[in-house]
Structures are given as C-alpha cells and as structure tokens.
C-alpha positions as CSV (number, residue, x, y, z in Angstrom):
1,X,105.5,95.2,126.6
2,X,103.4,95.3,122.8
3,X,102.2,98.6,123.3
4,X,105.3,100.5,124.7
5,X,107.8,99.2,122.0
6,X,108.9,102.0,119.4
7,X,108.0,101.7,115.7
8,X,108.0,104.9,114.5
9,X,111.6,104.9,113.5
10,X,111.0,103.2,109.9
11,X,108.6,106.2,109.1
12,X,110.2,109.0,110.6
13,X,113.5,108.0,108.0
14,X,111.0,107.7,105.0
15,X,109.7,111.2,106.0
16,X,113.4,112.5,105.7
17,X,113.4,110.6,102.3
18,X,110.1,111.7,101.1
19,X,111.1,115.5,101.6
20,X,114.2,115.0,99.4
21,X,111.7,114.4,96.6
22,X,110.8,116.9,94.3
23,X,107.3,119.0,95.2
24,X,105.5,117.7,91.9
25,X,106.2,113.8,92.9
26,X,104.9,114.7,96.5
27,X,101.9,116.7,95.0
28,X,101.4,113.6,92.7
29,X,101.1,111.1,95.4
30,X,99.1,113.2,97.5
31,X,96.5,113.5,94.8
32,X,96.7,109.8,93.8
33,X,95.9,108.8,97.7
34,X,93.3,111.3,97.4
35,X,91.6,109.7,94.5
36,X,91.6,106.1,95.8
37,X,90.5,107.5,99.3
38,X,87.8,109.1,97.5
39,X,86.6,106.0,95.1
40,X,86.6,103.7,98.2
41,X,84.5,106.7,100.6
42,X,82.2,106.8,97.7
43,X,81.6,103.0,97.3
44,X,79.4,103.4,100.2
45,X,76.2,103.7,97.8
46,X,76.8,99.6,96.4
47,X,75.0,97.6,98.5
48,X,76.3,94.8,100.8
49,X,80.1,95.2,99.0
50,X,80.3,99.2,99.7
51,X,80.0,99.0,103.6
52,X,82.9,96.9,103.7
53,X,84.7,99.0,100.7
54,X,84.2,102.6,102.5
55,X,86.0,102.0,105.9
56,X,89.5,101.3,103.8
57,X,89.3,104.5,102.6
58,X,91.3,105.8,106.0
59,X,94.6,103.3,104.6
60,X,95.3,106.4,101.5
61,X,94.7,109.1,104.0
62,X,97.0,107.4,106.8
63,X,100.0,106.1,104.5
64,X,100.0,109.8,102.6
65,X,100.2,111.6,106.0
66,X,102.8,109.2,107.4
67,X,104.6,109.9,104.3
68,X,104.3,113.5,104.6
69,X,102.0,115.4,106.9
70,X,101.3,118.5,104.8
71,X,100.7,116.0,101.8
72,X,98.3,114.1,104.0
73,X,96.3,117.2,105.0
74,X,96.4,118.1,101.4
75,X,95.6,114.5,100.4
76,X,92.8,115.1,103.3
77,X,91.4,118.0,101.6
78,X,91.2,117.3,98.2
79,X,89.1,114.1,99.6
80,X,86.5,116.0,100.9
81,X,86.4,118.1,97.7
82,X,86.1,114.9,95.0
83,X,83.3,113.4,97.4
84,X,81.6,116.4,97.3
85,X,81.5,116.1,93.1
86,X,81.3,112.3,93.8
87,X,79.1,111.4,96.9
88,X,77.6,114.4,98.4
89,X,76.0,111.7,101.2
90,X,79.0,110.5,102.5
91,X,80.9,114.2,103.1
92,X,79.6,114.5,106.5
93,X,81.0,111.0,107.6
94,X,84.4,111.2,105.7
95,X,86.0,114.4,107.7
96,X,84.8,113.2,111.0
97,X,85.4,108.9,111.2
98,X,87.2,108.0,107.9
99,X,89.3,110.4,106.8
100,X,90.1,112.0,110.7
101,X,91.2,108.8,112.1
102,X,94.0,108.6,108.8
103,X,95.3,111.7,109.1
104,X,95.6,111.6,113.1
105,X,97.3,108.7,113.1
106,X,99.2,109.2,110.3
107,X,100.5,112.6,112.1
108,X,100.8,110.8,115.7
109,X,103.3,108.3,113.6
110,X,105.4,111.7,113.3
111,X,105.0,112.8,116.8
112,X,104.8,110.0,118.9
113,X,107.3,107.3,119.4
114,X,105.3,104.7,121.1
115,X,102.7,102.7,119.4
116,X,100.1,103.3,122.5
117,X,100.1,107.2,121.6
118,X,99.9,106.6,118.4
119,X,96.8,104.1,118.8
120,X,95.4,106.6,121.7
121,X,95.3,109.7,119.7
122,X,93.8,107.8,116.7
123,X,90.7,106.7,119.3
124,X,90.6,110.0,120.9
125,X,90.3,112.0,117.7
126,X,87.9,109.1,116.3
127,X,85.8,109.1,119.3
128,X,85.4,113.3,119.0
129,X,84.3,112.7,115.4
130,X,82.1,110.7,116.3
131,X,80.6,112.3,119.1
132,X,80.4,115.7,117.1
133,X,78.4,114.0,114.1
134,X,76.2,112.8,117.1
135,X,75.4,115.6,119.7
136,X,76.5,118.7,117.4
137,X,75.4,117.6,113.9
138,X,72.5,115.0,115.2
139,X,73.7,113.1,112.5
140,X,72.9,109.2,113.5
141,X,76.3,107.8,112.4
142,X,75.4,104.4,113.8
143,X,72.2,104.2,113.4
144,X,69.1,106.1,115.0
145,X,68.1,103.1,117.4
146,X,71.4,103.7,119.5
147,X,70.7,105.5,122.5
148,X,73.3,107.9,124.4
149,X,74.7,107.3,127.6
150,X,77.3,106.5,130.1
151,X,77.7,102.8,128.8
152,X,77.3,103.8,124.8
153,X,80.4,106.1,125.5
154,X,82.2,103.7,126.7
155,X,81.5,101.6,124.4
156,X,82.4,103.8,121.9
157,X,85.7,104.5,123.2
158,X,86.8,100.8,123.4
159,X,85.7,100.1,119.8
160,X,87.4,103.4,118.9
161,X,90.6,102.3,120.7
162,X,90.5,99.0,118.7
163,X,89.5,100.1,115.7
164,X,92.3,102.6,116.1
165,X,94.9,99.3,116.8
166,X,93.7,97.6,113.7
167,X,94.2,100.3,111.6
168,X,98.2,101.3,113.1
169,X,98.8,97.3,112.4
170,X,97.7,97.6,108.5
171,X,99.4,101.0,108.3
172,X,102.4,99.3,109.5
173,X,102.4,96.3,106.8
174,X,101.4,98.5,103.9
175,X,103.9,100.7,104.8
176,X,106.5,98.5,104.9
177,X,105.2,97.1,101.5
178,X,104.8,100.5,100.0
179,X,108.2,102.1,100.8
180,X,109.8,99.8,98.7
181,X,108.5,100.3,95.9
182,X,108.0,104.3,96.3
183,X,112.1,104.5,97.5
C-alpha cells in the first residue's frame, strides 16, 4: 500500500553526507533556511498574497531538519528570534503550526521509516499546536467564530492529517531537487 511503502532511505544517506560536511557549511545552511523561513512567516502582514506566502515557511524548517536535526532545531530557533525583530505578531503562530509541523516531520523523516508515521506525527504534533494556541493561550488561530467541540476536533485532526501529507509530498520533491545541487 501508498502509505506503508519506505521513503526515508534517500534522506537518512544525505544525513550521513551532510554530517561529513564541515560545521561552518552546516551552520551556514541552517541560518540561510532560517532567513527564508523567517521572510515567508513574516509576509503574513501583505494582504491577500501574505496568507498564501506564510504557510511555506514550514518547507526551510522541514528540508533543514531532514538535512540535519540539530541544524533544524537551530534553523528552528533562530526563526523565532528574527520574527521576533521582524514580525512580533506572527511569533505566537510560528513555534506552534508553521515552524512545529517542519521540524517534526523533518525529525520523523530520521526516525521513522514509513511514510504513515512520518505523516502521523506531523498531524499529531500539528494538532497539539494548535490546540495549545487554542485552550492554553486562547489565542483564536482560526478565527474567533469557530466554536470547540467534539466535531471541530475532529475536524481538526483530518485537516491536520492532510495538511501533514501535503507537506511530506513537497518535502519529498524539493528534497530530491535540493540534494543535488547541495551534494
């Protein structure tokens, strides 16, 4: 079946490649996915254009952590820190949606062999961001209309699970893309 093939063989041999590389090139990429994941966060504020800009800001996070997942987390980090000089608004949705669902399924691409873990933990880990901006923060992440309950979880689980697919089947493509010219 689709989701129970293996695909995480092409990225766990980059990994081995990318850790022969010197620290500075590995700090350099890490800090250049942090700048375009950054720019594209922070093009949120443009209207019409920058809602369709800020969701692609998860592709530097998730390429830099299947890379490398101490780069990612770095790559993760400095993030929050440039949209915090950058777009103060939109560093309470970055670590939770955006730049969680990168990094986990970035990492999962490391620990997981099968594309439905990797897809799962990216909508698990995506659906607890979400929640916690929600019920913990009270911050109305989709909108303040929504109301909470047994179907809106649901609800929100399924669009986390496909948003989640979409964003394994891009990171797969760029990947493949991107490892050629970076090996």
């Amino acid at each position: 079946m689709y989701f129970f093939k293996p695909i995480s063989d092409e990225v766990r041999l980059s990994q081995i490649i990318f850790n022969k590389h010197k620290k500075t090139m590995k700090l350099i990429l890490g800090s250049i996915f942090a700048c375009i994941a950054a720019i594209l966060q922070a093009a949120g504020f443009l209207p019409g254009i920058g809602y369709f800009l800020s969701p692609l800001a998860t592709a530097p996070i998730l390429l830099c952590s299947m890379f490398s997942i101490p780069s990612g987390v770095m790559s993760y980090f400095l993030t929050i820190m440039l949209l915090f000089i950058l777009q103060p608004t939109e560093l309470i949705v970055f670590p939770f949606t955006t730049g969680l669902l990168g990094l986990s399924i970035g990492a999962s691409f490391y620990f997981f062999r099968k594309r439905l873990s990797i897809i799962a933990t990216g909508a698990i880990l995506l659906m607890v961001g979400i929640m916690s901006l929600i019920f913990i923060f009270h911050f109305p992440v989709l909108g303040p209309a929504v109301s909470v309950s047994f179907s809106f979880l649901t609800t929100v689980f399924l669009f986390a699970f496909i948003y989640s697919w979409l964003w394994v089947e891009i990171a797969l493509i760029i990947f493949k893309r991107l490892k050629m010219i970076i090996f």
